[in-house]
C-alpha positions in Angstrom: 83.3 81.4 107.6 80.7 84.2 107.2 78.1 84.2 104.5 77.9 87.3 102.0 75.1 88.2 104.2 76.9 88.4 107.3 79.5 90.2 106.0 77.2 92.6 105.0 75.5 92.9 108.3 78.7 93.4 109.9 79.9 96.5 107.4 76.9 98.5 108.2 77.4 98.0 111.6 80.8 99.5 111.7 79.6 102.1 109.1 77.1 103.6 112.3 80.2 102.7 114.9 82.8 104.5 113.1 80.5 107.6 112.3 82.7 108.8 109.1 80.0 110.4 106.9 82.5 112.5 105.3 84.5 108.8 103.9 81.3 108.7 101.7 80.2 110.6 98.6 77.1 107.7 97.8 76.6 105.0 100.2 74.0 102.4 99.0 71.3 101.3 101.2 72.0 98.2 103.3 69.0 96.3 102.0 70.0 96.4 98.5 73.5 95.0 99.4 71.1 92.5 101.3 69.7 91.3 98.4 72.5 91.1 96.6 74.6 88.9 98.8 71.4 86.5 99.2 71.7 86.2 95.4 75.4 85.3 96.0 74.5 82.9 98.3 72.4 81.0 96.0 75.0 81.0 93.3 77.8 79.6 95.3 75.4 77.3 96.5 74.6 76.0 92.6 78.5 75.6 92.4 79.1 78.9 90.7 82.7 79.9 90.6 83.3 83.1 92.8 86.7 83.7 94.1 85.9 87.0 95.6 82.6 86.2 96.9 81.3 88.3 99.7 84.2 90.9 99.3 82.9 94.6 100.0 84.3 96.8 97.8 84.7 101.1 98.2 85.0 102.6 95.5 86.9 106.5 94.9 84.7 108.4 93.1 85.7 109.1 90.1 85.4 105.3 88.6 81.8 104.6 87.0 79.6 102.1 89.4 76.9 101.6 86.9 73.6 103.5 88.6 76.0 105.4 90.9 76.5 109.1 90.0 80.2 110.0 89.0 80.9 113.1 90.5 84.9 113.3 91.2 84.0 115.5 94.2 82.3 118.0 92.2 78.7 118.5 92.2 78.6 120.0 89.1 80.4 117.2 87.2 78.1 114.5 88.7 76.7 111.9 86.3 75.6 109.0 86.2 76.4 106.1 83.9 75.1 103.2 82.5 78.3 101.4 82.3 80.8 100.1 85.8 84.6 100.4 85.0 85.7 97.6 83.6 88.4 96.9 86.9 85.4 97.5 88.9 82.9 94.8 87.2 85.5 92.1 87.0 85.5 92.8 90.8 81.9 92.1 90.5 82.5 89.7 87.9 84.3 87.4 91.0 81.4 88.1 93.6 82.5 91.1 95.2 79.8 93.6 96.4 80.3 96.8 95.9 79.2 99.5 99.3 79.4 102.7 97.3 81.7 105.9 96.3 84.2 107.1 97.9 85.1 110.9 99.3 88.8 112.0 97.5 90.7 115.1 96.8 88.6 116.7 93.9 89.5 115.2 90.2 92.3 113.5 92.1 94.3 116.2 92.8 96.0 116.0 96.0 98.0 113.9 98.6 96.1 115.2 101.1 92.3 114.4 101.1 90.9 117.2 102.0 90.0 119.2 98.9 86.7 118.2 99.1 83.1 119.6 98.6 81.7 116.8 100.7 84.4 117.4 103.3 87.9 116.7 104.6 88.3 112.7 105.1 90.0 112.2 109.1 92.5 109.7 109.5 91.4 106.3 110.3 93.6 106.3 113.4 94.2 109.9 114.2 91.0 112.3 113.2 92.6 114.8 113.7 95.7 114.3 111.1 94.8 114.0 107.3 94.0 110.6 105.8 96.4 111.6 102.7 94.5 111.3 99.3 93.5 111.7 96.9 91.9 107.9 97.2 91.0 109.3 101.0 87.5 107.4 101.7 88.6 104.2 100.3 92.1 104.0 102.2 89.9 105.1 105.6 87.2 102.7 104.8 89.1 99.8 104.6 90.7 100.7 107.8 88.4 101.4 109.8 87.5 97.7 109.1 83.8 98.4 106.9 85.2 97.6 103.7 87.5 94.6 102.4 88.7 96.4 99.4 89.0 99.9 98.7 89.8 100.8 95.1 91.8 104.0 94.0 93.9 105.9 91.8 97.4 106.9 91.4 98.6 109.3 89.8 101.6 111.0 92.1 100.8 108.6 94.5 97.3 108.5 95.7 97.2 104.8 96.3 100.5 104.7 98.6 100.2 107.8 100.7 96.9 107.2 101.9 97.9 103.0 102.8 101.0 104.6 104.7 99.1 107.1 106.8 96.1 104.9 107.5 98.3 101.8 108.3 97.2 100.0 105.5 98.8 98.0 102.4 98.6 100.0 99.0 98.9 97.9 95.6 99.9 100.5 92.9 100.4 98.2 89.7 102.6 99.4 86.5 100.6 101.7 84.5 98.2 99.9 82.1 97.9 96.5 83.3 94.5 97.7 85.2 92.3 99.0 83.0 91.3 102.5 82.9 88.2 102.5 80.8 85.3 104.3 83.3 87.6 106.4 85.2 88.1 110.1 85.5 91.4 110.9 84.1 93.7 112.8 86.1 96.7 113.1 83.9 95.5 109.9 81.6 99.2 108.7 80.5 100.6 108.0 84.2 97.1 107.4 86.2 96.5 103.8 87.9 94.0 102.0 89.3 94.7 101.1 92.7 93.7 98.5 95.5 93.8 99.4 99.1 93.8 96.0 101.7 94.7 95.4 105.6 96.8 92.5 103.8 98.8 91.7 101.0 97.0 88.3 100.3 93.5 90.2 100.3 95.0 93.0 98.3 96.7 90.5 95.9 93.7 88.8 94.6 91.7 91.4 94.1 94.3 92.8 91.6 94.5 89.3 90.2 91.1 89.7 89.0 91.1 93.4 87.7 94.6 93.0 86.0 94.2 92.7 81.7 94.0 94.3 78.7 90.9 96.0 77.5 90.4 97.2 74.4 88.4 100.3 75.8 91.7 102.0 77.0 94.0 103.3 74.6 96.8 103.1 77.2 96.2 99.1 78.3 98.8 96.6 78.2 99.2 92.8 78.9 102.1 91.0 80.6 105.5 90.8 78.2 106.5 88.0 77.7 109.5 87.8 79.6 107.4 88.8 82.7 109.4 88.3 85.8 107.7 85.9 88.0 109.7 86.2 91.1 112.8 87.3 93.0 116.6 86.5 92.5 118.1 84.2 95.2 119.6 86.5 96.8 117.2 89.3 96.1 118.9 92.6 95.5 117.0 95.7 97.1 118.7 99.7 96.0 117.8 101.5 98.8 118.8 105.8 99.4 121.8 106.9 100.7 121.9 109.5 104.0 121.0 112.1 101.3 118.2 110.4 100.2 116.5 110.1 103.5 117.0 113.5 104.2 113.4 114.5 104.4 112.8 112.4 106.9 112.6 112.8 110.8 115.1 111.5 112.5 112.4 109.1 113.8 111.2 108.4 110.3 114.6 107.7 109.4 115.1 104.9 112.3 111.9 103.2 111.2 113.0 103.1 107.7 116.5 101.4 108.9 114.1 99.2 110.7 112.5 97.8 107.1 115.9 97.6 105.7 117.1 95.5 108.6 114.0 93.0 108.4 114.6 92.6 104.5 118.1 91.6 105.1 117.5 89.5 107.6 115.8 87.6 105.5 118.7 87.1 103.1 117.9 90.1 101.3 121.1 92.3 99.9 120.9 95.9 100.4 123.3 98.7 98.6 123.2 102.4 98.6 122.2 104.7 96.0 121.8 108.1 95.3 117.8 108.1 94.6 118.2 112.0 93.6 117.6 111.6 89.8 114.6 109.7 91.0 113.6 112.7 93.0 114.2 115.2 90.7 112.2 113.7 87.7 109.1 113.7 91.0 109.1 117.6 90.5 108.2 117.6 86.7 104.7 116.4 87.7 103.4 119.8 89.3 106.6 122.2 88.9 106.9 121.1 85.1 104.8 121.3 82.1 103.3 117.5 82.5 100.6 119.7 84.4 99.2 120.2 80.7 97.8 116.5 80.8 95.6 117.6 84.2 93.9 120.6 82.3 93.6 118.0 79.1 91.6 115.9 81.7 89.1 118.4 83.2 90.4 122.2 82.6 87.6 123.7 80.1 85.6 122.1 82.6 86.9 124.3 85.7 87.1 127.3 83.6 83.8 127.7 83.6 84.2 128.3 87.1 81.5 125.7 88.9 80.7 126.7 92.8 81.9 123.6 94.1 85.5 123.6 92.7 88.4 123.5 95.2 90.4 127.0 95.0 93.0 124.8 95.4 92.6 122.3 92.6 91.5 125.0 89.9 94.7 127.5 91.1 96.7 124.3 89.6 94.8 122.7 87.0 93.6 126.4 84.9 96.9 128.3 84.8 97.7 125.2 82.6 95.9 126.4 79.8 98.9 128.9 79.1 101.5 126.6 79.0 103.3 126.6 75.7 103.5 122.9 73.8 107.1 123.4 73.2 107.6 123.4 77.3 105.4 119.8 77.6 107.8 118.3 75.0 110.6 119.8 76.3 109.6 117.9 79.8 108.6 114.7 78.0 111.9 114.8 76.3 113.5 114.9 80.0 111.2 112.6 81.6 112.4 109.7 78.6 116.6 110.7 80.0 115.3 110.2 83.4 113.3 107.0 82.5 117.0 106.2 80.8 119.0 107.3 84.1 116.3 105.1 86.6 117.1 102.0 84.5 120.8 102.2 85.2 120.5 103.4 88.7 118.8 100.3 89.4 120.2 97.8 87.5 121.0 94.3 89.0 118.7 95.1 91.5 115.2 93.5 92.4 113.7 96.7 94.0 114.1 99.9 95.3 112.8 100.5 99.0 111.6 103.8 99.9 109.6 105.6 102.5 106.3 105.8 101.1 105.8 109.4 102.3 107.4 112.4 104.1 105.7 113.2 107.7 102.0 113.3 108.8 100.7 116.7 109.1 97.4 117.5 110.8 94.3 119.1 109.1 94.5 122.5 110.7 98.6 122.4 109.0 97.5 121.2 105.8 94.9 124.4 105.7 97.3 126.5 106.7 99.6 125.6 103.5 98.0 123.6 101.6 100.3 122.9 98.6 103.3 122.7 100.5 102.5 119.9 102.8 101.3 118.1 99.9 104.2 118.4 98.3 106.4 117.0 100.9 103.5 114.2 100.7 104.5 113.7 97.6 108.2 113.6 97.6 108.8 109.6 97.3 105.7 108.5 95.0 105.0 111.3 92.5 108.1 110.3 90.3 106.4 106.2 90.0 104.1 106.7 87.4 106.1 108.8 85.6 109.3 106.8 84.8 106.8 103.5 84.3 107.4 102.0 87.7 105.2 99.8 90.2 104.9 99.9 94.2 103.5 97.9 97.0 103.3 100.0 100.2 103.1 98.5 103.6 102.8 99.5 106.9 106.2 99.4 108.9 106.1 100.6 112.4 105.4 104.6 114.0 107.4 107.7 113.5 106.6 110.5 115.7 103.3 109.0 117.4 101.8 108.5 113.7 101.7 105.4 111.3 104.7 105.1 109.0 104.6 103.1 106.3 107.8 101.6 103.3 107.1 100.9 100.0 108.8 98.6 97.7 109.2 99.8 94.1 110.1 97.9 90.8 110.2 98.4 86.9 107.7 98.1 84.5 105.7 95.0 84.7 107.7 93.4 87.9 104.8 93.9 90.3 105.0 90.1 91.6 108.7 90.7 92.4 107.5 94.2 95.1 104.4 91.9 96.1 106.9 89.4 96.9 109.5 92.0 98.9 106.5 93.1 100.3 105.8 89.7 101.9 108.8 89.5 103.3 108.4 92.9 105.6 105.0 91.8 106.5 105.7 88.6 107.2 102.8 87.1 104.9 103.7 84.0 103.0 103.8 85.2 99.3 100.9 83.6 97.6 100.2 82.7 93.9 101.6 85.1 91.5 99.1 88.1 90.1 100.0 87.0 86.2 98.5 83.9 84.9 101.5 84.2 82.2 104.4 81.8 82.0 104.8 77.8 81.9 104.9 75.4 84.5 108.2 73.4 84.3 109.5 70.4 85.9 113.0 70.5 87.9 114.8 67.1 88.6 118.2 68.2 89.9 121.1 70.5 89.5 118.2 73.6 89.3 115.8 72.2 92.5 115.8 74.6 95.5 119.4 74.9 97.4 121.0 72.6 94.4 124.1 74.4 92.2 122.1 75.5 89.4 119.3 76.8 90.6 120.1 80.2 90.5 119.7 80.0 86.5 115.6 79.7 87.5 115.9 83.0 89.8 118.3 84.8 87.5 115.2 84.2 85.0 112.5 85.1 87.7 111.1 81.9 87.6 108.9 81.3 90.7 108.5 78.1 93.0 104.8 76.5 92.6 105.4 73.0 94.2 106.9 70.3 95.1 105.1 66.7 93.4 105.8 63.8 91.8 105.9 62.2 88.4 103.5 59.2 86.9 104.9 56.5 87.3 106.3 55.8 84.1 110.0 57.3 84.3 113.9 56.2 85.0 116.3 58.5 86.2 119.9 57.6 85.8 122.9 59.9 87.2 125.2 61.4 84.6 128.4 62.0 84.7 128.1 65.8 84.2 129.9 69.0 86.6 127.7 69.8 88.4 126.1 66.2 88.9 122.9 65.7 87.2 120.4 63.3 86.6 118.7 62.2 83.7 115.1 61.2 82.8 113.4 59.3 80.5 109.8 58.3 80.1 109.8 54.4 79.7 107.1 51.6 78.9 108.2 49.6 81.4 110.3 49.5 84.5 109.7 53.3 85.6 108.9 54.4 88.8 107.2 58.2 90.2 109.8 60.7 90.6 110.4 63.8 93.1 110.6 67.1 91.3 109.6 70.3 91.8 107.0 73.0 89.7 107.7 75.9 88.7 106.6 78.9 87.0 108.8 80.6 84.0 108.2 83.2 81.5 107.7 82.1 78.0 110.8 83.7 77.2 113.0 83.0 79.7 112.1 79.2 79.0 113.3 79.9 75.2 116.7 81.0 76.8 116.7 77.5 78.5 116.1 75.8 75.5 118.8 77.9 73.6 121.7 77.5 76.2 121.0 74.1 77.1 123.9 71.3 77.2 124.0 68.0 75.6 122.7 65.5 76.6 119.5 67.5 78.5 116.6 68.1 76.8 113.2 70.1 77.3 110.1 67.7 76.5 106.2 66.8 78.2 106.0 65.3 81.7 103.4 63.7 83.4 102.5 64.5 87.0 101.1 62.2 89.4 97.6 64.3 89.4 97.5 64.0 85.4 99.1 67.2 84.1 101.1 68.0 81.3 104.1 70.4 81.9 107.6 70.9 80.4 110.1 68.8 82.0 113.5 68.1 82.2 114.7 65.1 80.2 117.9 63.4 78.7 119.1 61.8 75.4 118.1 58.0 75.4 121.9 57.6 74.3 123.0 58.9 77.5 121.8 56.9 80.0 122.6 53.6 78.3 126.3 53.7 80.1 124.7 55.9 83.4 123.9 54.6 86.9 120.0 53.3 87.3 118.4 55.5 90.5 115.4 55.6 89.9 114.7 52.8 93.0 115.8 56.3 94.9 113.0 57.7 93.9 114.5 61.2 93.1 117.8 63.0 92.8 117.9 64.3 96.3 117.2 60.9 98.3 120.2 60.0 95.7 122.7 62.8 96.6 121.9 61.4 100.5 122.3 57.5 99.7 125.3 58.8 98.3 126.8 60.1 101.9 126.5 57.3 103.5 
């Protein structure tokens, strides 16, 4: 396992191999990361707790690094602050070290990454095709293999496009639940903080620790409380019909078949639908009045014309000035029908699949029109944000001798359900859940894994944690129920360790178990062999005074199988 140090050695190696200058707008001198990761070294050594230690971090330059000038790829903006974003220092906060700022499209405006004083960013795999922004540097920096982490935005769909062109995974969370206290605003009701990983896992935890409320950002927000923990069984994936793909190549088209075919091989179920509502609310982010929010963020600033603004950027962010505040609530008012229309299109389903982006033009193309490729960039992410949605883009194969990537897209707070989708087209095992919400509860038998009533934890998205065992201080009789059940019961004496299994719930969805629950069962404490306390399944004392004794069996499944025979 290398040290913080070695890691360290190793990214400034590959920072003089790769020989991308233009992937940095401030890269901090190797000693002081040194020193740093020495000081790391001692802590883990003293038993400190650092679940990210070591991890080197990029981060897009417009997000605060204390000490680090600001400058949102403007000279004239730059600034420097005293303070690091807040998703940034809880980063820190875990022992990740952070390399420096990242080159982007300038105030975040662009899919492209090359509207940039400091230079166009290359592709990581292709230099001379775009690296899509506008989180360019840190999607190239984490793959050309110099940093772990590379930390975005989103706003139309800055942390996707640049993971699919790269060949990179792209964690775009629902708007809020990272923090955007210390970051630039783009257009501040629909921007994101983003992560940028070669894996899910690595990608995962990182979000884990930058995900919660702060009371710095107005537009924050915390799990709900009937957070989704995890996919039906069978999920249920929307994913476009001929129409919808469209856009596409025909070999972009054949890879996207591809990632539909390895989701339902899995046991996934697929059904078409038409994603053009979807696409058409996409166009009220540039073509409508939402482009108000954009001059909100930094307009006065551009107006006063500074040498280093991109033509580009300021020819769309100025003429917004002139737009008339009956047009932006006329477009709000649209966006909330389409907001309406995406919650019925995609009802009953887990997720919606989707290319991540459209093609993979070259640098000389993009220069030659420059708003038009980016908007074909743009034609599968920018509508995300907008209608309240999260993504998880992954890579998924080559189109057309470039990268291509799918991204998996879910409502409002159901980011563990695309992370888990995600999994399955990477073939990573899913991991521990992002969300810390919910309550562990114990399963006994009709609603373990592959038994009748499981489905009624799915339904819930409850999600597995583990299989254990009980103290040893419980009887289990079998009921005479439909389906079969058993019962438990803690007892003084005569008890025995039972088999169940963990798992995770909302708080909510464990209040409609309670509610709907049939006599005899009961909810109550249970004691696990390790000690802990967690809700468990029990019965009335009444009803196992007439039931069958098998708790010799040791649990309900050895049972059901002594029961064969």
């Amino acid at each position: 396992m290398p040290t913080p140090t070695d890691r360290v050695r190793s990214a400034y190696r590959r920072i003089a191999e790769a020989d991308r200058p233009e992937v940095w707008i401030h890269l901090r001198p190797e000693q002081e990361l040194a020193v740093e990761a020495k000081a790391l070294e001692d802590r883990i050594a003293s038993g400190a707790d650092l679940p990210l230690a070591g991890t080197l971090v990029a981060v897009k330059d417009n997000i605060d690094v204390a000490g680090l000038p600001t400058t949102a790829a403007c000279r004239e903006f730059a600034s420097t602050p005293d303070t690091t974003a807040t998703a940034v220092r809880r980063l820190v906060d875990a022992g990740a070290l952070v390399l420096g700022k990242t080159n982007l499209d300038q105030f975040a405006t662009g899919l492209v990454g090359t509207r940039s004083p400091y230079g166009a960013v290359r592709n990581a795999l292709d230099p001379e095709r775009i690296s899509g922004g506008s989180s360019a540097g840190s999607a190239v920096a984490v793959a050309l293999g110099i940093a772990d982490i590379g930390i975005g935005t989103d706003t139309a769909g800055s942390g996707r496009v640049p993971a699919a062109l790269n060949g990179i995974v792209g964690l775009k969370p629902t708007v809020g639940l990272v923090p955007a206290t210390g970051v630039v605003p783009a257009a501040r009701p629909y921007d994101c903080v983003t992560v940028f990983a070669q894996d899910l896992a690595t990608g995962r935890e990182a979000l884990a620790e930058m995900i919660g409320p702060d009371a710095g950002d107005a537009f924050s927000r915390d799990w709900p409380a009937d957070v989704r923990l995890g996919t039906r069984s069978p999920a249920r994936v929307a994913v476009p019909t001929a129409a919808g793909l469209e856009p596409l190549s025909e070999a972009e088209r054949a890879a996207f078949h591809t990632a539909a075919d390895t989701l339902r091989a899995a046991g996934v179920r697929t059904l078409e639908v038409d994603v053009a509502p979807l696409l058409a609310a996409a166009r009220l982010l540039y073509d409508g009045a939402l482009v108000a929010e954009r001059y909100a963020a930094v307009g006065e600033f551009l107006e006063g014309g500074p040498e280093s603004a991109d033509p580009t950027v300021s020819g769309i962010i100025v003429p917004a000035a002139k737009i008339p505040a009956h047009e932006l609530a006329a477009d709000q008012h649209r966006l909330a029908e389409y907001r309406a229309e995406a919650r019925g299109l995609l009802s009953g389903f887990d997720a919606l699949l989707l290319p991540t982006t459209v093609g993979h033009p070259t640098l000389e193309r993009v220069a030659a029109d420059p708003v038009g490729e980016n908007s074909r960039l743009g034609t599968y992410t920018n509508f995300v944000n907008l209608l309240d949605m999260a993504a998880v883009a992954v890579p998924a194969g080559e189109a057309d001798g470039h990268a291509f990537g799918v991204s998996l897209v879910t409502g409002a707070f159901e980011d563990q359900v695309a992370l888990d989708l995600a999994a399955v087209l990477t073939g990573e095992d899913p991991g521990e859940a992002v969300s810390e919400q919910g309550i562990e509860l114990a399963v006994f038998g009709a609603h373990l894994r592959g038994q009748p009533l499981n489905h009624q934890l799915t339904d819930r998205g409850a999600r597995f944690v583990e299989e254990t065992e009980t103290s040893a201080e419980y009887r289990m009789v079998a009921l005479p129920t439909t389906p079969p059940k058993p019962g438990v019961l803690r007892v003084r004496e005569g008890g025995g360790a039972l088999r169940c299994e963990v798992w995770r719930i909302s708080r909510a969805a464990l209040g409609t178990f309670l509610v709907h629950l049939p006599a005899p069962m009961m909810l109550g404490s249970v004691t696990l062999a390790d000690g802990r306390r967690v809700v468990g399944f029990g019965c009335e004392a009444s009803a196992a005074e007439d039931a069958e004794d098998i708790t010799g069996h040791g649990g309900w499944l050895a049972y059901l199988e002594s029961s064969k025979d």
